[in-house]
Structures are given as structure tokens and as C-alpha cells.
N, C-alpha and C positions, 0 to 999 in steps of 0.2 A: 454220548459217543465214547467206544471204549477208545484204552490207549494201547498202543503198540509194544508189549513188552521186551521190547531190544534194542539195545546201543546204536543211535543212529552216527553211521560217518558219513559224514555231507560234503561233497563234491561241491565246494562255494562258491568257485568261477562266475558260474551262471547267477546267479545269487546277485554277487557283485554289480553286474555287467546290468542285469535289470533292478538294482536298485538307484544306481547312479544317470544311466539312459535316459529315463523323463527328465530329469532338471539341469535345465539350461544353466549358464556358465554365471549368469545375473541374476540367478536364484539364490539363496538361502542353501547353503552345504546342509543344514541341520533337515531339507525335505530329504533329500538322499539318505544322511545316515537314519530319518526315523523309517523308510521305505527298510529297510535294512534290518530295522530293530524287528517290526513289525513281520517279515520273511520269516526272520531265525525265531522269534518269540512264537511261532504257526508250530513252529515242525515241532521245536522243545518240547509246547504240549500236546504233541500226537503221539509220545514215546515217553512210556512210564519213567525209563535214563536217561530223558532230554537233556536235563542238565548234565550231563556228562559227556555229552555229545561231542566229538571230534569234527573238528572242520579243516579244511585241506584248501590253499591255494597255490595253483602254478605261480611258479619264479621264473628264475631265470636259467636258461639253455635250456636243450631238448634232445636226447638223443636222434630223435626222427631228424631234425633239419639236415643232421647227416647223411641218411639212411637215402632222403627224396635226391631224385636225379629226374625225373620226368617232369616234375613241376616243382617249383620249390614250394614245400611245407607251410602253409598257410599262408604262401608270398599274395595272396587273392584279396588279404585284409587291410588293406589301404586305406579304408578310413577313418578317422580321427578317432580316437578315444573319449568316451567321456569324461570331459573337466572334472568332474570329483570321484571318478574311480578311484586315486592313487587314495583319497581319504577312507573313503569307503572299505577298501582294502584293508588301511590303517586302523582303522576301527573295529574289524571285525577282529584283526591281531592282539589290539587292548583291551578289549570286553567279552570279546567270547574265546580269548585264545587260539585263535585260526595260525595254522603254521604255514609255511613258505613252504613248497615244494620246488628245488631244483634239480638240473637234470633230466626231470620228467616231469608229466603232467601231473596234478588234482588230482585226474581219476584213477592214473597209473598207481598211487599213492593210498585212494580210496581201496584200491581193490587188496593191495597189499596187507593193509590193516584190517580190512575186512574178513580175508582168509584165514587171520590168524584166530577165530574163532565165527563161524559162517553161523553156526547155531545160535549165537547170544547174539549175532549184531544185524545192521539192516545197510543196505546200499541206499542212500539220500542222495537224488539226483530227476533231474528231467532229461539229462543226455542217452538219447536211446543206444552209444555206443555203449555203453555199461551191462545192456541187457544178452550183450554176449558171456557173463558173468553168471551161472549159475546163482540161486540162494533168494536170498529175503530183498526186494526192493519198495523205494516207496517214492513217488513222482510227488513231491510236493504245492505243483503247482492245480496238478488234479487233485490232491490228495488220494493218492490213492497207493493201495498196499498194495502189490503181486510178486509173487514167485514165480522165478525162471528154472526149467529143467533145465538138468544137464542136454537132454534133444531139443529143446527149444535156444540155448546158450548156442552153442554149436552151429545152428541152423542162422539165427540171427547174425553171428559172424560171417558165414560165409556170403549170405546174402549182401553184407554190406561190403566183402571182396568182390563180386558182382558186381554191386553199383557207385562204388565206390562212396567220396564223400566230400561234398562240393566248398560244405563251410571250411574244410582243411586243406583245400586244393589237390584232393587226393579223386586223380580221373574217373579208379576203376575201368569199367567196358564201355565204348560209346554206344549210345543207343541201349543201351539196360537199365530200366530204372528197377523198382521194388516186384513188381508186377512182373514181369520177365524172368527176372533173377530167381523168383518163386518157383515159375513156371518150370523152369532149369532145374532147381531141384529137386522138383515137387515127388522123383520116385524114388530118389535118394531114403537111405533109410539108415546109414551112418557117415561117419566125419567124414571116413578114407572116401567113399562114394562122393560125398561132395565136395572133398580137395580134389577126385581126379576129373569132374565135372569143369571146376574152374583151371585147371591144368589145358585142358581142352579148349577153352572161350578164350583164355588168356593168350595159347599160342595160334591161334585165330587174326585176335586182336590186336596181339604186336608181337607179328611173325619173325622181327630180327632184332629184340629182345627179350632173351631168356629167363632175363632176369624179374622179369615186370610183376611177374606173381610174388614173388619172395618179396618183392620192394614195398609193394602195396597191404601184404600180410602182416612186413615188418610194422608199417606204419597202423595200420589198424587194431594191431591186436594190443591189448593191455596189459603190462605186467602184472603176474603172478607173487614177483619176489623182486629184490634188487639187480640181482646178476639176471632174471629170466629175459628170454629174448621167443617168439615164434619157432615153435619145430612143427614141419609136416605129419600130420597123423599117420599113426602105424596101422 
């Protein structure tokens, strides 16, 4: 099998979260972290620079829990954590050098370092929110490489402004799932077309807040850079 020749940055969240998940609190920590080892030593060698591979985990605060007024920002995640995450975490900081992102997410972070050269590097992630991201991606749990258009980028974002996104308690439209929201754009043939598609659904949806599209774009779209925030397509 060949290898990947580009700098993988890996969104490790998810990483994290299913390596520590299977084992119980009365297990052995060392199943988790070797679940862990095992993850990251997969993708290292799928990418000729694995070893140099950047890894990114959320910290602490989030712009968005600001930004939510319709529901609060993943307030839907009520249950317990997995007992050796906080390790698992730890571990991935002392052996592969994973950094804390605060402020923002992982992926907010992934995608920042990513831009700074889209050519040499690759997006490391299962999170289909990323696939709004133009460039090189690779789902490690499929393995599998693809690249996103810039019309395909575009197209994927808005659709998930459509449907919103249930694991972050982010509404979107009731009643729109993937299939709808498609349908909705399907003669769409640039961005401005389908921001004035969801301008339309949105003031439908919630007729006496104006604000709900800006809220829910805020909250889904990724930054670009540190200071970047959501603008309406020109």
C-alpha cells in the first residue's frame, strides 16, 4: 500500500473519545492508552511525514457557547465522560506532542494550520464537519484519502446550515434532514445561490428571529485564521 505523501494534522478529539470509551473504570488505563497508541501508530504510517504529524485537542472555552442563544452549545452532552479520557488526553500531550487548543475547537485549529500550506498537508479526521474545508482529507477510520472541491466545500456547509447538527445542539431547520437540504439546493450552482436559499428556509423557520441564520452559520462554520469569523457570500 502506498503512503500519503503529506503532513498529516489530526483533529484528535475523536481519537481520544474512542480510545478511552470501551474501557470500563475497573479496567487497566494501559487498554485505553494502548487503544491510542495503536489509532495514531495507523495513520503515522499512511503518511510518508507521519512522524511529524501535528495533533490538536479542544481545551478550554469556546467562542460559540457565546455566539448559541437558541439552544445552548452542546448543553445536549450530559453524559459522563469516559474515566480515562483525562489520561488518554495526557498521553497523547507526552508522546506524540498533541497541543491544547483553547478558545476554539481541534478542528477550528486543524484547519488553521492546515491553510498555512493546503499543498504539503492533509486534513486527519472522521468529523464530516471539516469536509466543508476544501483540500486533501483522509478519514482514518475508513482509511481512506479524498479531496474536497471548493463546490463540493461550499455545498457541504451549507447543507449542514440546513440540517443543522444534533451532536452540538445546533437545531438548524425542523423537519430537514440530509436528503431535503440536498433537494433545496440541488439547482443551486454557487455559494450566494445557496446562502439566499437558506435566507429563505430560515425566515420560514423562525419568522421572529432574524438572527437564526447568522447564529447557526456562526456556530458551524470553521475558522480560517485566529481573528476569522463567518461572512455572507458576495
Amino acid at each position: 500500500m502506498s503512503t500519503i505523501p503529506l503532513l498529516p494534522i489530526f483533529d484528535a478529539d475523536s481519537c481520544a473519545y474512542a480510545s478511552a470509551g470501551p474501557v470500563k473504570e475497573d479496567e487497566p488505563l494501559a487498554f485505553a492508552l494502548q487503544n491510542c497508541k495503536r489509532s495514531i501508530e495507523a495513520i503515522v504510517d499512511r503518511f510518508d511525514r507521519g512522524l511529524e504529524m501535528q495533533l490538536y485537542l479542544t481545551g478550554s472555552g469556546n467562542f460559540r457557547e457565546q455566539v448559541a442563544t437558541i439552544l445552548p452549545y452542546k448543553g445536549n452532552r450530559t453524559q459522563p465522560k469516559p474515566p480515562y479520557l483525562p489520561d488518554v488526553r495526557q498521553y497523547m500531550v507526552d508522546i506524540w506532542q498533541a497541543k491544547i487548543v483553547d478558545g476554539m475547537e481541534a478542528d477550528d485549529r486543524v484547519v488553521i494550520e492546515y491553510l498555512k500550506d493546503p499543498e504539503k498537508r492533509c486534513i486527519v479526521s472522521i468529523d464530516k464537519d471539516l469536509d466543508q474545508v476544501p483540500g486533501n482529507h483522509y478519514n482514518y477510520r475508513k482509511d481512506l484519502f479524498y479531496v474536497v472541491t471548493p463546490e463540493q466545500a461550499y455545498r457541504n456547509f451549507w447543507v449542514q446550515v440546513l440540517v443543522g447538527d444534533r451532536t452540538d445542539n445546533i437545531p438548524g431547520l425542523p423537519g430537514i434532514g440530509p436528503k431535503k437540504a440536498e433537494k433545496l439546493l440541488a439547482s443551486c450552482t454557487t455559494e450566494r445561490e445557496m446562502y439566499e436559499v437558506a435566507m429563505r428556509e430560515y425566515a420560514r423557520a423562525y419568522p421572529t428571529n432574524s438572527g437564526a441564520l447568522q447564529e447557526h452559520c456562526d456556530l458551524l462554520y470553521l475558522l480560517r485564521a485566529e481573528d476569522d469569523r463567518w461572512q455572507p457570500p458576495t
